[in-house]
C-alpha positions in Angstrom: 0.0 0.0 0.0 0.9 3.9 -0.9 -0.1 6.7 0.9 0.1 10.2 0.3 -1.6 12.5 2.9 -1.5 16.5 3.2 -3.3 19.0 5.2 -3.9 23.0 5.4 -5.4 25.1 7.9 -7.7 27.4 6.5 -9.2 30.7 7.9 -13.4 30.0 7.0 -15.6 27.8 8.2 -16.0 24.6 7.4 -19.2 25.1 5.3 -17.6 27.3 3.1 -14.9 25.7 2.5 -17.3 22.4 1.5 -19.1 24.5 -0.9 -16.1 25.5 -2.9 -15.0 22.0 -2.6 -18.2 21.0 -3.8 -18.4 23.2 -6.4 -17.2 21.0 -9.3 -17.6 23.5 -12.2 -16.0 25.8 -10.7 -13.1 24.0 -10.4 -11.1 25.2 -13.6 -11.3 29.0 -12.3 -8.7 28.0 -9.0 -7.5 24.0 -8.8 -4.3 23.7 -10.6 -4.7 20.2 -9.6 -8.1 18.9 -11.1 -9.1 20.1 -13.7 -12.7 19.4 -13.7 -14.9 17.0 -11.9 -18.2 15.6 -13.7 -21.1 13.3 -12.3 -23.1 13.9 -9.3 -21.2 13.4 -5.6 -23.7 10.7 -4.0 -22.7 7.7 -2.9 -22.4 4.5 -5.6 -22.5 7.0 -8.3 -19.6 7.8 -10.8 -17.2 10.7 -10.9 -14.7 11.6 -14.1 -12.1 13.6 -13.1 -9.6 15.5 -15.1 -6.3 15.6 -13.4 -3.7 17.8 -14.4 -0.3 15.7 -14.7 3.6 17.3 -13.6 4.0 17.1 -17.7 1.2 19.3 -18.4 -1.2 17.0 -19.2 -4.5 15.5 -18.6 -5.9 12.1 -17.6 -9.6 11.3 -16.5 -10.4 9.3 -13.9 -12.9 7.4 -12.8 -14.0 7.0 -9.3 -17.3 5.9 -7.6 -18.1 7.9 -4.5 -18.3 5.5 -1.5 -18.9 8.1 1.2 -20.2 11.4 1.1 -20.6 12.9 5.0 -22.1 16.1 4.2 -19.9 18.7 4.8 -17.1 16.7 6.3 -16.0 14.1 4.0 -16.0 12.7 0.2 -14.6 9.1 -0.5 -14.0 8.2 -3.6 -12.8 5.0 -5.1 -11.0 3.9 -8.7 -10.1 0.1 -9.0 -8.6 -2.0 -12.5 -10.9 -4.6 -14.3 -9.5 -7.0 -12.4 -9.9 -7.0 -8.8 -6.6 -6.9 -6.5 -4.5 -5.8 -9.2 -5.1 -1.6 -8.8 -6.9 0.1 -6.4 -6.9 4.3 -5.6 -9.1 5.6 -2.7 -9.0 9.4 -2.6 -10.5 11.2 0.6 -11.1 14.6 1.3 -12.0 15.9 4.7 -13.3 18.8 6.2 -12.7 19.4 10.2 -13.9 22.4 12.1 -11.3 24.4 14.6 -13.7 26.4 15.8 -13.8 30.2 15.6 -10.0 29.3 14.1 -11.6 28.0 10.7 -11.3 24.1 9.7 -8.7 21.9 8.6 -8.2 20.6 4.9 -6.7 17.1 4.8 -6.6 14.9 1.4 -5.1 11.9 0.6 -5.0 8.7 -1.6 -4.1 5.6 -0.7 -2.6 3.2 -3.7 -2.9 -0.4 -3.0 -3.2 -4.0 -4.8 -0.6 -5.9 -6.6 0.4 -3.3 -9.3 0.9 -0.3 -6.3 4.4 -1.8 -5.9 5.4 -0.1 -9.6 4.4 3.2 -8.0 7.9 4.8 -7.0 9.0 7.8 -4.6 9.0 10.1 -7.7 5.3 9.7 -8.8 4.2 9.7 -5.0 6.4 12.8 -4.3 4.7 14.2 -7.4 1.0 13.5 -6.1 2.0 15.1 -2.7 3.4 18.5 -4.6 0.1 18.6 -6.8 -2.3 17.7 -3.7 -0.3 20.6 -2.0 -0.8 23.1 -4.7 -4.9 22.2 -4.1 -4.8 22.9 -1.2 -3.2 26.0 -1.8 -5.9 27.4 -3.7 -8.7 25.6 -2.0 -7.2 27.9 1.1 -6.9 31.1 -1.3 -10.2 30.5 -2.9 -12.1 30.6 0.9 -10.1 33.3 2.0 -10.3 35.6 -1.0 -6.3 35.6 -1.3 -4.0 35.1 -4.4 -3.1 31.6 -4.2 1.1 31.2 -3.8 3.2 30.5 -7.0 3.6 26.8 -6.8 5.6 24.9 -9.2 4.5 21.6 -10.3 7.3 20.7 -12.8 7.9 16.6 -13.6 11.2 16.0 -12.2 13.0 12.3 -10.8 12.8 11.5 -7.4 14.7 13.5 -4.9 17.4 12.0 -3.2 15.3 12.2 0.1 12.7 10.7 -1.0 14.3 8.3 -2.8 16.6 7.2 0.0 12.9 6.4 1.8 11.8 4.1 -1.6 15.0 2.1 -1.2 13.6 1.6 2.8 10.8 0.7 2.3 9.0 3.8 2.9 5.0 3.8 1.7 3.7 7.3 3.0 4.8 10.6 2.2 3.3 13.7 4.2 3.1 17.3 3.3 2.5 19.6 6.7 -0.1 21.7 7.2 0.2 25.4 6.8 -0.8 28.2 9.0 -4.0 30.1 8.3 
């Protein structure tokens, strides 16, 4: 199994940040990360989204939605034709702080037989492109210019790399300050 979880603290309450989540055609106008997200978020329905790759890019994917807790949290799921060989489960959860705002997390987990030919590089990648979401996702609710992030492809870094050849399945980003 692969894991790649990040996190941002963000300065609105939790409801508003769920409806810009939520807010699938809006999506092009601020996520540098997906592109675009079609279908309708209930649960055992389909979702196609359009993913923007370090490249430059585009690949759809196709999830079904396996939990949808109302202003908390969206599960979605992707699996291969055959079962065990592939399987993606990407989360994204809302958690209120209070009069501090809520707390962003989103992750995907990578698991079945064919998660082993995912190295450090592509999960380092996810983690920089799920970063740069959440980014935005933070600008976006707060009304602020979202940071200059680069999302360039490059090879593993030596770090992370290091924590491939050890065996190391689950890369972090930290949360940032609101």
């Amino acid at each position: 199994m692969r894991l790649v979880k990040t996190s941002i603290e963000i300065a609105c309450s939790p409801g508003e940040a769920w409806r810009v989540l939520m807010d699938f055609p809006a999506y092009a106008e601020w996520n540098p990360f997906i592109q675009q997200i079609t279908g309708t978020a209930t649960p055992g329905h389909r979702l196609r989204l359009t993913q923007t790759l370090p490249d430059g890019r585009t690949r759809s994917v196709r999830y079904r939605v396996v939990k949808l807790d109302v202003r908390r949290e969206l599960r979605l799921r992707s699996s291969a034709l055959l079962p065990g060989l592939l399987r993606r489960e990407l989360v994204f959860r809302m958690i209120s702080r209070g009069a501090m705002g809520c707390s962003f997390y989103q992750q995907e987990e990578v698991s079945g037989l064919f998660s082993i030919f995912i190295g450090a590089g592509s999960l380092a990648a996810l983690r920089l492109r799920f970063e740069a979401m959440n980014a935005a996702l933070k600008a976006r609710c707060e009304g602020t210019e979202p940071p200059m992030l680069v999302l360039a492809h490059h090879d593993a870094p030596e770090d992370e790399a290091a924590k491939d050849a050890q065996g190391a399945d689950t890369i972090e980003g930290g949360a940032t300050a609101a």
